[in-house]
C-alpha positions as CSV (number, residue, x, y, z in Angstrom):
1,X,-17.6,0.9,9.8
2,X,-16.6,0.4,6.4
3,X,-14.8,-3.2,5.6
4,X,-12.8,-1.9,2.7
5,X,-10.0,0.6,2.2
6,X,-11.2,3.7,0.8
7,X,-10.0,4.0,-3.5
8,X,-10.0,7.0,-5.3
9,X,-13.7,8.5,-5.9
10,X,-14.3,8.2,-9.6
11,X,-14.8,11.0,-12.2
12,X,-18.5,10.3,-13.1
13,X,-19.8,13.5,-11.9
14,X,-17.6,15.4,-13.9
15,X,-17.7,13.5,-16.9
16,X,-21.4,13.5,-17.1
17,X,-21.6,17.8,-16.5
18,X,-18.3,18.3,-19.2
19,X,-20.8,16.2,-21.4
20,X,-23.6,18.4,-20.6
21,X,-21.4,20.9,-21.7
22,X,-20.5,20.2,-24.9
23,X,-23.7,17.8,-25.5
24,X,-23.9,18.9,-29.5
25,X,-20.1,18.2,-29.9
26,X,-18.9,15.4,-28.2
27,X,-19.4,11.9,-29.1
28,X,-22.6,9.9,-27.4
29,X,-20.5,7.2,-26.0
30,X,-18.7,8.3,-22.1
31,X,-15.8,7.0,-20.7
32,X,-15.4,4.6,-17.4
33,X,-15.2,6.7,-14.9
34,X,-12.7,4.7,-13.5
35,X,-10.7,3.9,-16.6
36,X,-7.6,6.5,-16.8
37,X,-7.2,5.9,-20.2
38,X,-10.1,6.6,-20.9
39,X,-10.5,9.5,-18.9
40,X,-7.2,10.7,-20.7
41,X,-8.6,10.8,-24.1
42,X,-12.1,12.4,-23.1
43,X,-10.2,14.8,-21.5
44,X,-8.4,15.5,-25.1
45,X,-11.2,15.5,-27.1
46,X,-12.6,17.9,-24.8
47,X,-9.7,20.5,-25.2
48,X,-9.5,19.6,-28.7
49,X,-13.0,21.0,-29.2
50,X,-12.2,24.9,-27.7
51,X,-8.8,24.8,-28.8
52,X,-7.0,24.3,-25.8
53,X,-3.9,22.6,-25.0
54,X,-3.1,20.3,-22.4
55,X,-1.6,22.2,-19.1
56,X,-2.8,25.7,-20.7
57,X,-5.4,26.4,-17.8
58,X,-4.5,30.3,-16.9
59,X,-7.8,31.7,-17.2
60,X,-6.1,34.9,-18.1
61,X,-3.4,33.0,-20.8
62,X,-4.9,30.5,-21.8
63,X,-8.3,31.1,-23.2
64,X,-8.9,32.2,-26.9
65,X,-9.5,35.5,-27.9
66,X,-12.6,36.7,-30.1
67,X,-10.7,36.6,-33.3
68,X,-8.4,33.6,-32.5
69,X,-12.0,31.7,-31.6
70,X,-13.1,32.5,-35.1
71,X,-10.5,31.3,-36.9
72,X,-10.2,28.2,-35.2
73,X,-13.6,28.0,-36.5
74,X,-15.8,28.4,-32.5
75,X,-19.2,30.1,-33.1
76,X,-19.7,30.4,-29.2
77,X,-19.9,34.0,-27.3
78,X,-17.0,34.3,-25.0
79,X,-19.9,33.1,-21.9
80,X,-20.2,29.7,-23.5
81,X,-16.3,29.7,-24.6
82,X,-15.5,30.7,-20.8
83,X,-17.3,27.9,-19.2
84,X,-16.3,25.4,-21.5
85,X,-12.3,26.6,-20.8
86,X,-13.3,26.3,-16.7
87,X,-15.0,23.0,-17.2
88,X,-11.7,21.9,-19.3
89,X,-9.2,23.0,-16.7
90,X,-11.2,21.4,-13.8
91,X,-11.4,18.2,-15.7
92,X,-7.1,18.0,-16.2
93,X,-6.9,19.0,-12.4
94,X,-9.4,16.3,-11.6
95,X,-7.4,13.6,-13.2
96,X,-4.4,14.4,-12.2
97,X,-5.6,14.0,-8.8
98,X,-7.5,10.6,-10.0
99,X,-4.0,9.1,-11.0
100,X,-2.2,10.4,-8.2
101,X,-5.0,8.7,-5.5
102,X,-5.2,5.7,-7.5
103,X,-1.0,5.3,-6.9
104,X,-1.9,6.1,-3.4
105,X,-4.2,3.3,-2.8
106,X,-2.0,1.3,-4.3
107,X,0.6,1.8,-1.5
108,X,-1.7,1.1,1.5
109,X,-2.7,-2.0,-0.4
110,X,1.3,-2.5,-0.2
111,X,1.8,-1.3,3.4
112,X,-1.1,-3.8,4.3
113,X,-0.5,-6.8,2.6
114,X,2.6,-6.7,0.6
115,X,2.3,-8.1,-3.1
116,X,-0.7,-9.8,-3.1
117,X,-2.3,-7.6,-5.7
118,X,0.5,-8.9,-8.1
119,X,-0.8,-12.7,-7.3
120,X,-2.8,-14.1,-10.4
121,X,-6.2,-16.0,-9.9
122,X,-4.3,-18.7,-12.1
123,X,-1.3,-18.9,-9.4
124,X,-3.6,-20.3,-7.0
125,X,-6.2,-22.6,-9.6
126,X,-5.9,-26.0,-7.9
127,X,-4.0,-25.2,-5.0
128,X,-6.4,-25.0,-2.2
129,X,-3.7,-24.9,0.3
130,X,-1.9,-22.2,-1.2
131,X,-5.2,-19.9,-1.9
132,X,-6.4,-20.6,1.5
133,X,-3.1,-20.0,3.1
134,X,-2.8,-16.6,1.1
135,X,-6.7,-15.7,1.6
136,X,-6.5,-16.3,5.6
137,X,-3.2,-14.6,5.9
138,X,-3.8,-11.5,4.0
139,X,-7.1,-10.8,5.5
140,X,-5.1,-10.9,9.0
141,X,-2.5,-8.8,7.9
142,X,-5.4,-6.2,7.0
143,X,-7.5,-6.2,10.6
144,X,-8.4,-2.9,11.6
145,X,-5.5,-1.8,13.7
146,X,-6.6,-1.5,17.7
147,X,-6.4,1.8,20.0
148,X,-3.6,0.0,22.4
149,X,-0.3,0.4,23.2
150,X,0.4,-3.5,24.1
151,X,1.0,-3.8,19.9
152,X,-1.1,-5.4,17.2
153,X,-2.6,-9.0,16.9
154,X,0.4,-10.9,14.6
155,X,-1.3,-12.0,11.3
156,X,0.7,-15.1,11.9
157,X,-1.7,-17.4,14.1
158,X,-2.1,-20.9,15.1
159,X,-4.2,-21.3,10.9
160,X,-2.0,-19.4,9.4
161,X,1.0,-21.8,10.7
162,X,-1.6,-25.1,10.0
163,X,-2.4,-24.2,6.4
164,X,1.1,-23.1,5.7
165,X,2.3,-26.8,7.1
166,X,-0.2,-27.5,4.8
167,X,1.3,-26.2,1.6
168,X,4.6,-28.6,2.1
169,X,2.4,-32.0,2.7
170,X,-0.5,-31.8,0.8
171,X,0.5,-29.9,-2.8
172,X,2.4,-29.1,-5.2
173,X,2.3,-25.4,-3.6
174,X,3.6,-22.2,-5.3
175,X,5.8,-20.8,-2.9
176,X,6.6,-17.9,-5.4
177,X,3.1,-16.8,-4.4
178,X,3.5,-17.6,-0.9
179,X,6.1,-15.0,-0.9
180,X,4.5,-12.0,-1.8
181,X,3.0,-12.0,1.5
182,X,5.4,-14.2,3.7
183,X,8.7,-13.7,2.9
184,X,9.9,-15.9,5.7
185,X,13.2,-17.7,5.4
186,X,12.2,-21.1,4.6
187,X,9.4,-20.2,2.1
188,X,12.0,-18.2,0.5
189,X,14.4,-21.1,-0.4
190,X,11.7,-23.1,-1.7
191,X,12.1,-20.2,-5.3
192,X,14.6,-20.2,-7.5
193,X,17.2,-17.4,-7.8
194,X,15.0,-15.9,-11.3
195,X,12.1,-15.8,-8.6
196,X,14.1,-13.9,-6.0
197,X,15.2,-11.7,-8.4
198,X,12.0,-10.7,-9.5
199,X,10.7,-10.2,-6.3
200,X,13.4,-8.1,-5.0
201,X,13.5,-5.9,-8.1
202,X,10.0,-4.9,-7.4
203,X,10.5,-4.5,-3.8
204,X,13.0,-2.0,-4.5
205,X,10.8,-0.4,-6.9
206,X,8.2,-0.2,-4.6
207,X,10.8,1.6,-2.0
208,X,11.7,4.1,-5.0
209,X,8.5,5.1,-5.4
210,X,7.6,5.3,-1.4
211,X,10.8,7.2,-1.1
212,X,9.8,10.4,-3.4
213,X,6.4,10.3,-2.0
214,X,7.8,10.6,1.8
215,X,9.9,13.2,0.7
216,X,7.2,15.4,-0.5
217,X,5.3,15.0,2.8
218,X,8.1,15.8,4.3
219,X,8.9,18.9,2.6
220,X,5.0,19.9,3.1
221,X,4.8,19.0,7.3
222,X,6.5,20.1,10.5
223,X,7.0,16.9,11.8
224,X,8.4,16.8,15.0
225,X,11.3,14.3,14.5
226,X,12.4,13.9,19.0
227,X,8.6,12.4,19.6
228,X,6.9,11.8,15.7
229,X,3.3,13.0,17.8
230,X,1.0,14.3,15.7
231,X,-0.2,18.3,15.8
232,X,-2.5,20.0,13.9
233,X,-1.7,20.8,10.1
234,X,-0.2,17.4,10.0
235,X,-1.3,15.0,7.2
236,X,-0.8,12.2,9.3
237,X,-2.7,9.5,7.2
238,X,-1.3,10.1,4.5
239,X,2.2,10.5,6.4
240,X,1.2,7.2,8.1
241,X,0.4,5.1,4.8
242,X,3.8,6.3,2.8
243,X,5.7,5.0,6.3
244,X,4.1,1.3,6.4
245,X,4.6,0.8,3.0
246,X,8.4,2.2,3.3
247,X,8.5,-0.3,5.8
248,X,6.7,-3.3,4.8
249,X,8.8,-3.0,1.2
250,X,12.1,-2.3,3.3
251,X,11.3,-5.5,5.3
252,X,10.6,-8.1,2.4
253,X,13.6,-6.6,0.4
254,X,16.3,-6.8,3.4
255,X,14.4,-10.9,3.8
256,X,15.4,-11.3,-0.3
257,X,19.0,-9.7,0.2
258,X,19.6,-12.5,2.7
259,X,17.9,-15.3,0.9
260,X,20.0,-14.1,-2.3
261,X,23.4,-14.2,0.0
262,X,24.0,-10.7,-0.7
263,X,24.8,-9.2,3.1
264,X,27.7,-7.4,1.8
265,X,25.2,-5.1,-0.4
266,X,24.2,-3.8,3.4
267,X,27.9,-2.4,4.0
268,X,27.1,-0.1,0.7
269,X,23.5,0.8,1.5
270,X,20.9,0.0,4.2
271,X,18.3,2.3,4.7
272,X,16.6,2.9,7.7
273,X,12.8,1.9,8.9
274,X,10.6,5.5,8.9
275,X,8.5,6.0,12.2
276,X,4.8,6.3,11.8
277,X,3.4,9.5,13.2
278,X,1.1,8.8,16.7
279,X,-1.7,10.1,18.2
280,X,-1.2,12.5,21.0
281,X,-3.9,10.7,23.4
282,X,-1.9,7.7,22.4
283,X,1.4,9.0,23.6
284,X,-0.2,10.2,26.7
285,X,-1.1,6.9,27.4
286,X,2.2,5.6,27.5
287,X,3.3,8.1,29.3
288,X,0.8,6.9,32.2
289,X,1.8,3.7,31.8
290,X,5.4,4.3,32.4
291,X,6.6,4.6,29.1
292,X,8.4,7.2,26.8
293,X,9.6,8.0,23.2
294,X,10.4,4.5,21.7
295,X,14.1,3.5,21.2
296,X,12.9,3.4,17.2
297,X,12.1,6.7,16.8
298,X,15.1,7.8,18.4
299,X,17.3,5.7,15.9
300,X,15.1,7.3,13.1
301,X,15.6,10.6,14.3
302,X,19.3,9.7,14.3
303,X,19.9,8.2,10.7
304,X,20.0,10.0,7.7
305,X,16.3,10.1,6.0
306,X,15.9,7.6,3.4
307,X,14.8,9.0,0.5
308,X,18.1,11.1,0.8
309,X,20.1,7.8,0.7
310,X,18.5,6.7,-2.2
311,X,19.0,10.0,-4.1
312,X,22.3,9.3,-3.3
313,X,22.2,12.5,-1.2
314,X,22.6,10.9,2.3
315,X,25.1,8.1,2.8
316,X,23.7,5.4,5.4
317,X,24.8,1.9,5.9
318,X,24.7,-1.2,8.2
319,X,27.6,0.2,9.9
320,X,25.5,3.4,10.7
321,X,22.5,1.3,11.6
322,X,24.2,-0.9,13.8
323,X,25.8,2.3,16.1
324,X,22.3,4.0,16.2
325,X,20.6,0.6,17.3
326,X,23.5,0.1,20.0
327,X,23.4,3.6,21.2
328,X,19.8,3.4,21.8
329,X,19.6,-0.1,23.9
330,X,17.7,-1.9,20.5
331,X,19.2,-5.6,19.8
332,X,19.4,-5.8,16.3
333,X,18.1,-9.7,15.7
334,X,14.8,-9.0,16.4
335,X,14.0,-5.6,15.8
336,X,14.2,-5.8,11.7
337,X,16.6,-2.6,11.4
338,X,19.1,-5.2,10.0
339,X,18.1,-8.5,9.4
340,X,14.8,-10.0,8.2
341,X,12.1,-10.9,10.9
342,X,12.1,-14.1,11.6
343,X,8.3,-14.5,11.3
344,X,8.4,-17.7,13.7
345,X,6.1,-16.3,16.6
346,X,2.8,-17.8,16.3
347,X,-0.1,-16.3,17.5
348,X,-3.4,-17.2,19.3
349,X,-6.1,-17.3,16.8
350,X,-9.2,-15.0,17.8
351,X,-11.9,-14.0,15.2
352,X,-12.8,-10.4,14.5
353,X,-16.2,-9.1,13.4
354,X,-13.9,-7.6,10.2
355,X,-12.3,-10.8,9.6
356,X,-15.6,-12.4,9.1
357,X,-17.5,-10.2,7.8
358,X,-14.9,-9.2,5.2
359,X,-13.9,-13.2,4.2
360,X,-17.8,-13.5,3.9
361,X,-18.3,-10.8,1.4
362,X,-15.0,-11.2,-0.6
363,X,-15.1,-14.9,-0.7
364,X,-18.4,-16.7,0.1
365,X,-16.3,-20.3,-0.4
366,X,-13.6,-19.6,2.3
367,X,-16.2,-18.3,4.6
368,X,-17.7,-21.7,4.1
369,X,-14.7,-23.6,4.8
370,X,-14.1,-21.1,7.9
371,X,-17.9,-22.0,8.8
372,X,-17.3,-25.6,8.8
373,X,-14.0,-25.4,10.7
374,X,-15.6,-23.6,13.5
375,X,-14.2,-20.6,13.0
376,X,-17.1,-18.3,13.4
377,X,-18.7,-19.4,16.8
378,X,-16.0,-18.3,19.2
379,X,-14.7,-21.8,20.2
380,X,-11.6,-24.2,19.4
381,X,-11.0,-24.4,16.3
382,X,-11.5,-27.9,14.5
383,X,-8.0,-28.3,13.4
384,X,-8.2,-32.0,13.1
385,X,-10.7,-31.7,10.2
386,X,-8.5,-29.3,8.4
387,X,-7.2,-32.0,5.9
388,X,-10.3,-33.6,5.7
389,X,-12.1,-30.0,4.4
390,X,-9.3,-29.2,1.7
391,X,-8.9,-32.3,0.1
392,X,-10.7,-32.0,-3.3
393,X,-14.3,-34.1,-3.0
């Protein structure tokens, strides 16, 4: 199976034919196929050439006639002109879905792992605990999720809690990248209030944009709101990825509310957590096992939809969450419908083929220090040895 998270498939097949195309006009160098800027302005210079405008792809309004072609100066017959005007609108529909998977990816990179793509290599340059701490952790938070219904291995384990005791002894850590990723209470109060501020502005961005994006699958679907089981003509991956990074940016920005002392903003406005859509063999499974419909989804199926209470459309506060959690048997403390998780629950720490194989390729160094730390042959781990391997030789 693949050890990365699929991005969005580059343009270079459709670059190279549009400059096949139009080989005697267009200039020799190409464009990244990856580079959306770049992209952009080929695409221009490629509409510029037959006299099209951008968003003018009706084959039947859009094209040139005989004598408008001539006196925008094209000696082409209208078979050549034709395919040129195809290849022109295939290539603005192409980008547009270039731009839009790109801001996908860019949420289940969110929904995964929280911030970490915002963490400069120069935020972690002679920190060794803090790279180490952010490096191990991250790569927990994205393991492969398992086909159980006893829940999913924590990312918080027994290394996770000794390089993170690590940070506070041994450096001069930055907690402000610490908390991208692990916006626990205690890490929090290490920033100042600048830091929290920044933090939770793009945290609420980040629900914003996950908000509109939910909407529109919404719109598009026939979710079943009294079980959230999947059927067929759902786009449940899609569905699935808008939900965890709804969640994981609803989670770190109620943890920054607190750690700002701003509880009162909850009696205005507190959104509620969106439900993931599940497998129906997964369901059925919990229905052998004794289980039902989780208290969750019913107190999501209550509440108002969130991207409604952002547009101001929907009115929902902690008033509201509060009654739906007590109606439906769910303490509040540690569920995370009110207040931040407390993130104190320390895991067992058990390898994965992913973990290792993933930590290996990414970063050939940690996988050394993992080596050397035992961390690859299945048995205790050599903790005591932990200082010993990160101080600087």
């Amino acid at each position: 199976m693949s050890t990365r998270f699929r991005g969005a498939d580059p343009m270079d097949r459709q670059v190279a034919k549009a400059r096949e195309l139009a080989s005697v006009f267009l200039d020799a160098r190409l464009p990244g196929s990856d580079d959306v800027d770049e992209l952009e302005g080929f695409i221009d210079s490629f509409n510029a050439l037959i006299g099209k405008g951008r968003g003018q792809g009706s084959f039947r309004y859009g094209r040139l006639n005989r004598a408008t072609r001539a006196e925008f100066g094209l000696q082409l017959s209208r078979r050549r002109y034709d395919k040129l005007f195809r290849m022109a609108a295939r290539l603005e529909k192409r980008i547009k879905a270039y731009k839009e998977a790109i801001r996908k990816n860019g949420l289940v990179l969110i929904a995964k792992a929280g911030l970490v793509e915002d963490i400069r290599r120069e935020d972690l340059a002679d920190r060794p605990w803090t790279a180490s701490f952010v490096a191990y952790y991250t790569a927990r938070l994205k393991l492969r999720s398992e086909f159980t219904i006893q829940g999913q291995q924590r990312a918080f384990d027994e290394l996770s809690q000794r390089l993170l005791k690590g940070c506070d002894k041994h450096e001069d850590a930055n907690w402000f990248a610490i908390a991208h990723v692990f916006p626990r209470a205690d890490v929090l109060v290490k920033l100042t209030d600048e830091q929290k501020g920044m933090l939770l502005g793009r945290w609420f961005g980040v629900l914003h944009k996950t908000a509109d994006r939910l909407r529109v699958a919404f719109e598009r679907s026939r979710i079943d709101l009294e079980t959230m089981i999947v059927k067929r003509g759902d786009d449940s991956s899609t569905w699935n990825t808008f939900a965890g990074a709804w969640n994981r940016a609803r989670d770190h920005w109620i943890a920054l509310i607190v750690a700002l002392g701003m509880e009162r903003t909850f009696e205005a406005m507190l959104p509620g957590k969106v439900m993931r859509l599940m497998a129906a063999d997964v369901a059925a499974w919990h229905r052998i096992s004794g289980g039902g419909i989780h208290p969750d989804t019913l107190i999501w199926r209550d509440l108002p939809k969130p991207w409604l209470v952002l547009t101001g459309h929907a009115y929902c506060n902690l008033d509201l969450v509060e009654l739906a959690c007590a109606k439906h048997g769910v303490a509040t403390k540690d569920s995370g419908w009110c207040v931040p998780r407390p993130r104190t629950a320390v895991a067992a720490y058990r390898p994965t083929p992913e973990l290792v194989h993933g930590v290996a390729v990414e970063n050939p160094y940690f996988a050394s220090f993992l080596r050397k730390l035992g961390a690859f042959s299945g048995r205790e781990l050599k903790l005591e040895h932990l200082q010993e391997l990160l101080e600087p030789s």
